[in-house]
C-alpha positions as CSV (number, residue, x, y, z in Angstrom):
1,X,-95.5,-112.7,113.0
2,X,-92.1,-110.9,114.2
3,X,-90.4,-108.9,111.9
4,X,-86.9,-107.6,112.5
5,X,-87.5,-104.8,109.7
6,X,-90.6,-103.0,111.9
7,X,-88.7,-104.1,115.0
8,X,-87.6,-100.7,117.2
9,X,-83.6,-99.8,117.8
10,X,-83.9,-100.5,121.1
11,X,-84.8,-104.2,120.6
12,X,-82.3,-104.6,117.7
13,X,-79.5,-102.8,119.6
14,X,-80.1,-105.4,122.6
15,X,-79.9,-108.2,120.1
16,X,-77.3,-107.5,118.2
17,X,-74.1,-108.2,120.7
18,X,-75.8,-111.7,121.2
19,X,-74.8,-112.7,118.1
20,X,-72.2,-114.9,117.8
21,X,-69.1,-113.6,115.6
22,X,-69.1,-115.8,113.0
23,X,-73.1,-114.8,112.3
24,X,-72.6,-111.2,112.5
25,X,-71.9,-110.1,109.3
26,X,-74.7,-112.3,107.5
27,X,-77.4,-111.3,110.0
28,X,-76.6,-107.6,109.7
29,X,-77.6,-108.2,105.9
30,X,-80.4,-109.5,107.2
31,X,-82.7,-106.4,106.3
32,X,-81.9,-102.5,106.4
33,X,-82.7,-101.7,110.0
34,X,-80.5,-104.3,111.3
35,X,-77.8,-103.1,109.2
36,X,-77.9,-99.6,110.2
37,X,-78.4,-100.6,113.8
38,X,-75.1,-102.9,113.2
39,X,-73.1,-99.7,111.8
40,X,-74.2,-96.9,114.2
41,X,-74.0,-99.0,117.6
42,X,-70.8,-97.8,119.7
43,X,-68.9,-100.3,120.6
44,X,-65.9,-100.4,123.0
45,X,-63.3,-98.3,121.5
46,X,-65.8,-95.6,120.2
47,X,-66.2,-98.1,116.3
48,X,-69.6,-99.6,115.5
49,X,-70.5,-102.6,116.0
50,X,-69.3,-104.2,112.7
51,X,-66.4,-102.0,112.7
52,X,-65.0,-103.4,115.6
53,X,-65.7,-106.7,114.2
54,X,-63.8,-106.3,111.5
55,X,-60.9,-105.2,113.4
56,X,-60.9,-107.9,115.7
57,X,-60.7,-110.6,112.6
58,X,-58.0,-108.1,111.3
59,X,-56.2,-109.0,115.1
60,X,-57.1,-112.5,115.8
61,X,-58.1,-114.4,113.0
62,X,-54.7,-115.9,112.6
63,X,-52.3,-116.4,115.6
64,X,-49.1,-116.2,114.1
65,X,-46.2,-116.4,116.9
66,X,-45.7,-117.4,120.3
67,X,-45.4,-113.9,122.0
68,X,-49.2,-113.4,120.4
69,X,-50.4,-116.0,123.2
70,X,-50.1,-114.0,126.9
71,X,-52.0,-110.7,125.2
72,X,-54.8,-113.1,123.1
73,X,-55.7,-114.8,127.0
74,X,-55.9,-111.5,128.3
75,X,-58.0,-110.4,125.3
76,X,-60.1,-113.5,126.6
77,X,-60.6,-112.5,130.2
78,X,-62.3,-109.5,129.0
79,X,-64.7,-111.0,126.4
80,X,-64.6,-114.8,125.7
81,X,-65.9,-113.9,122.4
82,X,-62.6,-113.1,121.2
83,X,-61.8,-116.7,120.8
84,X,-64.5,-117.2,118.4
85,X,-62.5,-115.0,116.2
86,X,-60.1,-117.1,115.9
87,X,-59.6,-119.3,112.3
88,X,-56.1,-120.3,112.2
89,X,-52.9,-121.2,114.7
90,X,-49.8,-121.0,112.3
91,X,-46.4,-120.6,114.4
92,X,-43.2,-120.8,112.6
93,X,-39.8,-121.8,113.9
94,X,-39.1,-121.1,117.1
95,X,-36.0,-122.0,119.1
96,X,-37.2,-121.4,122.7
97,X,-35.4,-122.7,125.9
98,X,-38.0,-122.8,129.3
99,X,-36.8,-120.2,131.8
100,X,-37.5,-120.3,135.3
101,X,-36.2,-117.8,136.3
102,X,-38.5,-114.4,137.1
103,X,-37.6,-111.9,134.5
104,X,-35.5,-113.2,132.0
105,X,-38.6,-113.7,129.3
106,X,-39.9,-110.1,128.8
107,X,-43.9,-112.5,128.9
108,X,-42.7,-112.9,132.4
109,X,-42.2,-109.2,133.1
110,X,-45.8,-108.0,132.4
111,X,-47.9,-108.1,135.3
112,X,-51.4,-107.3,133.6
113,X,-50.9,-110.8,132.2
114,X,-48.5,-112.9,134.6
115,X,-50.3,-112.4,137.8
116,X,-53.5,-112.2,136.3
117,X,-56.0,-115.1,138.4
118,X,-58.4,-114.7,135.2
119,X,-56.1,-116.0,133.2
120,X,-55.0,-118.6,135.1
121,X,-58.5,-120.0,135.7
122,X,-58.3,-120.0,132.0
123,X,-55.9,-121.8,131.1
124,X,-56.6,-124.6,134.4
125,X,-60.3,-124.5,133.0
126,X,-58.7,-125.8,129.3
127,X,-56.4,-128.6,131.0
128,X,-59.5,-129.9,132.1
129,X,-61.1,-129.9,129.4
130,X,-58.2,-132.1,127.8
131,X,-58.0,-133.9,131.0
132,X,-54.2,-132.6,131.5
133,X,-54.7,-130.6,134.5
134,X,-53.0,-133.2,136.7
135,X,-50.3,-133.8,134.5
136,X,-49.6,-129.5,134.1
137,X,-49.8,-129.0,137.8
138,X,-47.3,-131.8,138.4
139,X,-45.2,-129.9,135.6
140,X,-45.7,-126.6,136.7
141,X,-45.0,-127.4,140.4
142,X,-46.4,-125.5,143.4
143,X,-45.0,-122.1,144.5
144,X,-44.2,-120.6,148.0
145,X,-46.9,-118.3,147.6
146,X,-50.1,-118.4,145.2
147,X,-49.4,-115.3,143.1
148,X,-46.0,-117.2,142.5
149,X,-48.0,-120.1,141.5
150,X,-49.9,-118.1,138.8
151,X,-46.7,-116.3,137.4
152,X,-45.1,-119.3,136.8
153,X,-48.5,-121.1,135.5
154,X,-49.2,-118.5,132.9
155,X,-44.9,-118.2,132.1
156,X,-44.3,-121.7,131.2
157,X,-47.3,-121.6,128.6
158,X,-46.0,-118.3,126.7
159,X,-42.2,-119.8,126.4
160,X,-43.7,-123.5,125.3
161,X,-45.0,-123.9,121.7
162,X,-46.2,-127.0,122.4
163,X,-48.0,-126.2,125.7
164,X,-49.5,-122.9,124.4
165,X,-51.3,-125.0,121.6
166,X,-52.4,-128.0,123.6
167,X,-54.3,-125.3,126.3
168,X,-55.4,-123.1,123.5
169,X,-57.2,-125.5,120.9
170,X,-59.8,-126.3,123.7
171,X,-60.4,-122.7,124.1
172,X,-61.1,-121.7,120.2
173,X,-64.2,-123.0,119.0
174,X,-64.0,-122.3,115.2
175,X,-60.6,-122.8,114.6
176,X,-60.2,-124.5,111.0
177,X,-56.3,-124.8,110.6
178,X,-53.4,-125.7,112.6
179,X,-50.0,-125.3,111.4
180,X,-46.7,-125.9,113.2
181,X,-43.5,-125.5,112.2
182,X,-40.2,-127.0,113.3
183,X,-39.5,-125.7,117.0
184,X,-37.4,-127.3,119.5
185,X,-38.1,-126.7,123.5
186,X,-36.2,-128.3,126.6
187,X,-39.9,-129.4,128.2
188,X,-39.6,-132.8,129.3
189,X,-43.2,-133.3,128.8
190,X,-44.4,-133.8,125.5
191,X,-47.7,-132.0,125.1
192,X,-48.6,-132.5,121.6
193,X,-48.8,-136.3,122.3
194,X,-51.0,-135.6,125.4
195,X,-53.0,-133.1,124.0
196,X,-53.8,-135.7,120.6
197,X,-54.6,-138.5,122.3
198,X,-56.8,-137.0,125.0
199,X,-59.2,-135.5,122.1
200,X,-61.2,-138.3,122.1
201,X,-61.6,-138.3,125.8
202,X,-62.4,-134.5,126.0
203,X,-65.1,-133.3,128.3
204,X,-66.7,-131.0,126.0
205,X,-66.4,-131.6,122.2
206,X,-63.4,-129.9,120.8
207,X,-62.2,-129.0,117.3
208,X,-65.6,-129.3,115.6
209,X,-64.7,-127.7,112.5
210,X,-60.6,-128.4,112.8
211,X,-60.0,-129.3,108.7
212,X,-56.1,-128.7,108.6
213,X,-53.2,-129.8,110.6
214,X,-49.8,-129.1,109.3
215,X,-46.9,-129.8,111.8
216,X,-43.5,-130.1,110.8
217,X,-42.5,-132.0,114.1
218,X,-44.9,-133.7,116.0
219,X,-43.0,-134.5,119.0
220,X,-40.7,-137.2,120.5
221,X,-43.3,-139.2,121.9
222,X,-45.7,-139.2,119.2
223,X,-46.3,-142.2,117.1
224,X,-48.5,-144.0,114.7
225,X,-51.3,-143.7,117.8
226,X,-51.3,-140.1,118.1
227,X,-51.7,-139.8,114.0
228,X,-54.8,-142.4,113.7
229,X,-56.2,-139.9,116.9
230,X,-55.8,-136.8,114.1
231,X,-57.6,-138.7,111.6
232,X,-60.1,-139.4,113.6
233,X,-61.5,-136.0,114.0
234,X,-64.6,-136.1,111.5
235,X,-63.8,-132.7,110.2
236,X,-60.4,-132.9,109.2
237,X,-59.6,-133.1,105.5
238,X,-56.0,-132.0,105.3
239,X,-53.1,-133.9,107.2
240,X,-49.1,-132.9,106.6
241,X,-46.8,-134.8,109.0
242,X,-43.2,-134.2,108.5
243,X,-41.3,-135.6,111.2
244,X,-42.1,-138.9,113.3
245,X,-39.5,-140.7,115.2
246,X,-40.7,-144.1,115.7
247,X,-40.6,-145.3,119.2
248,X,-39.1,-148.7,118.6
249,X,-38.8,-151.2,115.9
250,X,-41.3,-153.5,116.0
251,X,-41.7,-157.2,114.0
252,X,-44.1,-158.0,111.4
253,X,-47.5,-159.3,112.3
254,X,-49.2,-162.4,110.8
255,X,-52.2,-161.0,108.0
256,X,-54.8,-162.5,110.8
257,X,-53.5,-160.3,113.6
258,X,-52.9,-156.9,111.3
259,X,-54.3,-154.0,112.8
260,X,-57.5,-152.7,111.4
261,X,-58.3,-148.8,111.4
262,X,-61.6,-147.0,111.1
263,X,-61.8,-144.9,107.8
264,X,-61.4,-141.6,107.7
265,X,-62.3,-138.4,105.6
266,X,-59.2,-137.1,105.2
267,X,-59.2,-136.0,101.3
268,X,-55.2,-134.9,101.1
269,X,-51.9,-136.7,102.6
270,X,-48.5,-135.6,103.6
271,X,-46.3,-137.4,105.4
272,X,-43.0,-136.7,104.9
273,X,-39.6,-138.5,106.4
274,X,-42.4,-140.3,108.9
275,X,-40.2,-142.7,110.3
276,X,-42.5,-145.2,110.5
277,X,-42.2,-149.1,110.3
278,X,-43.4,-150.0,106.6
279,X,-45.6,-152.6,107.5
280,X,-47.5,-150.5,109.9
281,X,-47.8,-147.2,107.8
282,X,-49.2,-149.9,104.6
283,X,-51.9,-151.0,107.4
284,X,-52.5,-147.6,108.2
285,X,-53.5,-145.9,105.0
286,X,-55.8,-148.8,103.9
287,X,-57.8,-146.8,106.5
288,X,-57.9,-143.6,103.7
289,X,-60.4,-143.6,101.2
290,X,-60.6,-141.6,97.9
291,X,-57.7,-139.5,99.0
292,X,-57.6,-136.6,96.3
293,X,-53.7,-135.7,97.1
294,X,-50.8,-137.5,98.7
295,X,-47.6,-137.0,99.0
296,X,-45.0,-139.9,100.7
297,X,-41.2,-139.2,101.4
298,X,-40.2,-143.0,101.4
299,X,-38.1,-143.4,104.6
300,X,-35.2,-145.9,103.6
301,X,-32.2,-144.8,104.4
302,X,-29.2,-144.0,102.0
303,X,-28.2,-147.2,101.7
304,X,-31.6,-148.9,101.5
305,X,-33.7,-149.3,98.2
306,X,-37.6,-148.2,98.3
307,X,-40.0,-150.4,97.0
308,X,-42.8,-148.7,95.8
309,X,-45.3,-151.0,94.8
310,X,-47.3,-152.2,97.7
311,X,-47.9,-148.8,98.7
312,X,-49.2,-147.7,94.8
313,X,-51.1,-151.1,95.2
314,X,-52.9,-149.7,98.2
315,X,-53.6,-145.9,96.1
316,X,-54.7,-148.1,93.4
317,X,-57.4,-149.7,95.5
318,X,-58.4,-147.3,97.4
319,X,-58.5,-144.2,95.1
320,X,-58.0,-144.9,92.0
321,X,-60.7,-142.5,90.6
322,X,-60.2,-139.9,93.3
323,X,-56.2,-139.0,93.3
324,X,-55.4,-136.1,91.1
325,X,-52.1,-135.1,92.6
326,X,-49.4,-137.3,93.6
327,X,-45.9,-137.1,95.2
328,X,-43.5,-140.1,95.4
329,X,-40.4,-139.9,96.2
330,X,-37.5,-141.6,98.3
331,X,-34.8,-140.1,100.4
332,X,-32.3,-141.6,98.1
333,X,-33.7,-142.0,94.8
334,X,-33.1,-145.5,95.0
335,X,-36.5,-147.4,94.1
336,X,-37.0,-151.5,93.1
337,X,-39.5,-150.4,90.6
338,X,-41.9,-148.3,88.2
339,X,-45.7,-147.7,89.3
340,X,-48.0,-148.2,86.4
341,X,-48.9,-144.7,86.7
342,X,-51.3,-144.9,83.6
343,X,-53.5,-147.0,86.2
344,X,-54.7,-143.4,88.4
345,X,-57.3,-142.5,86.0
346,X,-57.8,-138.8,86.8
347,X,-54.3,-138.2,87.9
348,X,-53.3,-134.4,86.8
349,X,-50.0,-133.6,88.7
350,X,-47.2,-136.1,89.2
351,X,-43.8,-135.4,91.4
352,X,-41.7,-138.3,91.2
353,X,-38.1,-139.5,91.3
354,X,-36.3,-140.1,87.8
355,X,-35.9,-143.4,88.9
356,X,-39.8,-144.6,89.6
357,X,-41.1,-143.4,86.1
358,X,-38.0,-143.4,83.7
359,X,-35.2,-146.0,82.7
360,X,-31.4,-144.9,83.4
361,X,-29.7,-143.9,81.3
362,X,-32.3,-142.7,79.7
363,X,-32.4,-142.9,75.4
364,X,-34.3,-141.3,72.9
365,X,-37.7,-142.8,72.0
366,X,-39.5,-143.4,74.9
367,X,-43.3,-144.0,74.1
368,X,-44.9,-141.8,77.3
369,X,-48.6,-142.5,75.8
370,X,-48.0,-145.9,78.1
371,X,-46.3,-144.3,81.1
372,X,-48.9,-141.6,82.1
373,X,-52.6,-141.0,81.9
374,X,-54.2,-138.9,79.6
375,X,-55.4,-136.6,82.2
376,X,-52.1,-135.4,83.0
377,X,-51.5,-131.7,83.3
378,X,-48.2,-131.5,85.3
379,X,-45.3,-133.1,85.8
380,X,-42.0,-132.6,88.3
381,X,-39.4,-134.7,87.8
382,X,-36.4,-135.2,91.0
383,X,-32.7,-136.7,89.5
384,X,-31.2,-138.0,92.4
385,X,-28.3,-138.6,89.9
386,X,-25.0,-140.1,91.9
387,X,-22.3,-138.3,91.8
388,X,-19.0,-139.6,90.8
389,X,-16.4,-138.9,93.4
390,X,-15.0,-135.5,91.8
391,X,-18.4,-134.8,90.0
392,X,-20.4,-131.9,90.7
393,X,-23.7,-130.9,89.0
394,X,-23.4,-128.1,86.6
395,X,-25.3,-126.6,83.8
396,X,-23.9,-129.5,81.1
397,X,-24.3,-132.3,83.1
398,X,-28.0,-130.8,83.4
399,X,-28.6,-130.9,79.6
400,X,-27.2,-134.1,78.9
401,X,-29.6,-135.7,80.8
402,X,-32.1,-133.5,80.2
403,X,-32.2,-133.0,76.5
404,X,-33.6,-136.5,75.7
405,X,-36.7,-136.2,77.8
406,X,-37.6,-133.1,77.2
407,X,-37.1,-133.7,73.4
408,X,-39.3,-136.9,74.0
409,X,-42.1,-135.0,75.9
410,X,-42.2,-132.4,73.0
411,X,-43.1,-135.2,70.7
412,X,-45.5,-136.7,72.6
413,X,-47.4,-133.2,73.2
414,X,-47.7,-132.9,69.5
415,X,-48.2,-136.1,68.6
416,X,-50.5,-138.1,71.5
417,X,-50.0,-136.6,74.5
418,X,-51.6,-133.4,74.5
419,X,-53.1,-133.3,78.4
420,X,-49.5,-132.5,79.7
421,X,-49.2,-128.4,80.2
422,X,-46.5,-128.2,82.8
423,X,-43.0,-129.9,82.7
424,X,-40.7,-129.0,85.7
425,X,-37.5,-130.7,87.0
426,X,-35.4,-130.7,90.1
427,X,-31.5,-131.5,90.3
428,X,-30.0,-133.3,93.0
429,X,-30.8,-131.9,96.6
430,X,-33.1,-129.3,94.9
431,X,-30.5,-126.3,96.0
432,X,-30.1,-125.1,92.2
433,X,-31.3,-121.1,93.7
434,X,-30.1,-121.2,97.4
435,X,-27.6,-118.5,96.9
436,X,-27.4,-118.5,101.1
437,X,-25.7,-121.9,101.0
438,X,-23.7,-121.8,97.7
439,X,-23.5,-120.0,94.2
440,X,-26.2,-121.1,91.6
441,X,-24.9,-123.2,89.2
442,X,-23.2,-121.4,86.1
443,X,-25.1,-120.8,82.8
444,X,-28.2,-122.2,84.5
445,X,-30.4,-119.4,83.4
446,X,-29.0,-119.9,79.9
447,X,-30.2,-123.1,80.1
448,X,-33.3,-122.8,81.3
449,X,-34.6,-120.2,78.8
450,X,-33.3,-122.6,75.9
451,X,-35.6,-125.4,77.1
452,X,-38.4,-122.7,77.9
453,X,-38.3,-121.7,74.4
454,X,-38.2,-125.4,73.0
455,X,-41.2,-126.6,74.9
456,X,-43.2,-123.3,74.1
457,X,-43.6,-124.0,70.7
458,X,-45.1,-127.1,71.5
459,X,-47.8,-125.5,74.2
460,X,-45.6,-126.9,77.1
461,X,-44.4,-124.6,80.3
462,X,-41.0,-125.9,81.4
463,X,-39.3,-124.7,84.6
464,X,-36.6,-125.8,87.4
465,X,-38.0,-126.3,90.7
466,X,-36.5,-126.2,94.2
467,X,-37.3,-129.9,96.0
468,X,-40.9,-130.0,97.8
469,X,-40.6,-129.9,101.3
């Protein structure tokens, strides 16, 4: 039988760049004379093998900005390998306007990328793949000459966030975790829809091991659809959606003619300010079950009241031994009633809105035994107090309405409630250390020690915390 420790160097040195990235460093432990093979190789830039391997996961294991996309395809033209290395896409903000004119995007200016046919081919070979190519050659238009053609081809993806991702996810074969934040672009063509609902329709399976998607704004045109196409990758486990305009408003359905939607594997929740019609977002997450996190921004608007309760009905039934972290919270504060809470039986961190958990005004007395479960560890509290119409918050109106909960908790730790570790409360808008938009509120350091030093001598961490986002 063939053994790779009495195998020669030759042999060894030919197998070796066969190996796929991910598999390198694990089969260079395979035995001794792999791994010495592994660190004397030369590789391109004068490194051994796994030397240069590490430096390339050092380069592009996370793409982290928009000008990172016209060098990374190049990378690729020389060694499709590279986009094996690749684990994460994580752009930030980005305020980006399309230019079409030649030269005024310094992308533009670099000829080893813009008028390079490899990348082109590329790129045309991952619209396919999506089944966009149509729709991007209709966008990009066709030039007077054909090296015009690629320059403006391989532009128009390194200005547009959303039409760098939608060409490179087909391209990056391991990539785990996709993470977009708020951008704004001038493209009348709305690639992130196209790009979601086409995974299903693929011609080669794509995103295989995706597990996170985290995007701040998923586009215009993007609606309920285009999120129940995320969920239905089978690898993803992790879904934040913070903005989603709603098309149009749309009535009501009968029960019999409710839409029904597969079940997924998503494990944690986010969806934040979705926009959504209630009815349809209630349909939709009967489709999650034993979610471990969620978090829900309740979209009513200021003047509207959020009713919790068919939507805690839906967490009860559907993962009610599962959820251990929970945010609730409306835009407003305003909410028609109190969860049972007590009900998630392995619930151990709660952000909620004062008025979902506790009465108002509050009083002295409060027997929290019967409001939370005994497996609580942490708890945030958001006062979406109203202002009178000269009233500001400050550091006493903060420990008036402070001082009888936290005096209440205290008792409850020593006396009954002793799962609770972490207390934490937010004020208003959550701006209490935002010294870019105004001064911090006077005295509230004062404050805050005082409390830290009450609730330390009952074993309980207190702290003020800026509003989750």
């Amino acid at each position: 039988m063939a053994n790779l420790s009495t195998a020669p160097p030759e042999i060894i040195s030919m197998i070796l760049p066969l190996v796929l990235p991910e598999d390198l460093e694990n089969f260079a432990q395979c035995c001794k004379a792999v791994h010495q093979q592994a660190d004397r190789k030369k590789g391109n830039n004068g490194h051994s093998l796994l030397q240069e391997h590490r430096i390339l996961i050092k380069k592009y294991s996370v793409l982290t900005d928009l000008d990172d996309v016209g060098p990374f395809l190049k990378a690729m033209t020389a060694d499709q390998r590279i986009a094996r290395y690749v684990l994460k896409i994580n752009f930030g903000r980005s305020l980006r306007v399309e230019m079409y004119k030649w030269g005024t995007d310094r992308i533009w200016e670099d000829r080893n990328i813009s008028e390079d046919w490899k990348v082109y081919d590329l790129l045309m070979s991952a619209a396919k793949t999506i089944r966009m190519n149509y729709h991007f050659l209709r966008y990009i238009g066709k030039g007077y000459r054909y090296q015009n053609h690629i320059k403006r081809t391989i532009g128009s993806v390194c200005v547009n966030t959303e039409l760098a991702i939608a060409l490179l996810l087909p391209l990056l074969p391991n990539i785990s975790a996709l993470s977009l934040q708020w951008h704004w672009t001038d493209s009348p063509y709305d690639w992130t829809k196209h790009w979601i609902t086409n995974l299903a329709n693929s011609s080669t399976p794509i995103l295989k091991k995706l597990k996170e998607v985290n995007v701040h704004l998923l586009g215009q045109g993007c609606a309920l659809p285009e999120i129940v196409c995320l969920t239905a990758l089978p690898s993803l486990q992790r879904l934040a959606i913070w903005k989603l305009e709603s098309p149009f408003p749309s009535v009501p359905q009968i029960p019999s003619q409710r839409q029904s939607y597969t079940h997924n594997t998503v494990s944690n929740l986010k969806l934040w300010n979705t926009g959504m019609d209630t009815w349809l977002l209630y349909d939709y997450l009967e489709s999650f079950d034993n979610l471990k996190s969620f978090s829900f921004l309740g979209q009513t608007l200021v003047t509207e009241i959020f009713d919790p309760m068919p939507l805690f009905a839906i967490l009860l039934s559907h993962s009610k031994s599962t959820l251990t972290k929970l945010s609730l919270r409306s835009c407003n504060g305003n909410a028609t009633a109190k969860p049972p809470f007590k009900q998630l039986e392995v619930l151990k961190e709660l952000y909620v809105d004062w008025q979902m958990l506790l009465p108002q005004p509050y009083v002295v007395g409060e027997n929290w035994e019967a409001i939370l479960p005994q497996s609580m560890e942490a708890l945030t509290i958001h006062d979406h107090y109203h202002l009178d119409k000269f009233e500001d918050w400050n550091a006493q109106l903060i420990t008036t309405r402070l001082d009888p909960v936290v005096e209440d908790l205290i008792s409850c730790k020593t006396g009954g409630l002793p799962g609770i570790s972490d207390f934490s409360f937010t004020a208003g808008h959550g701006l209490l250390y935002r010294p870019e938009y105004w001064m911090p509120l006077v005295g509230l350091s004062e404050m805050e020690l005082g409390f830290r030093n009450r609730c330390e001598l009952a074993g309980l961490r207190f702290s003020f915390k800026e509003a989750e986002e």
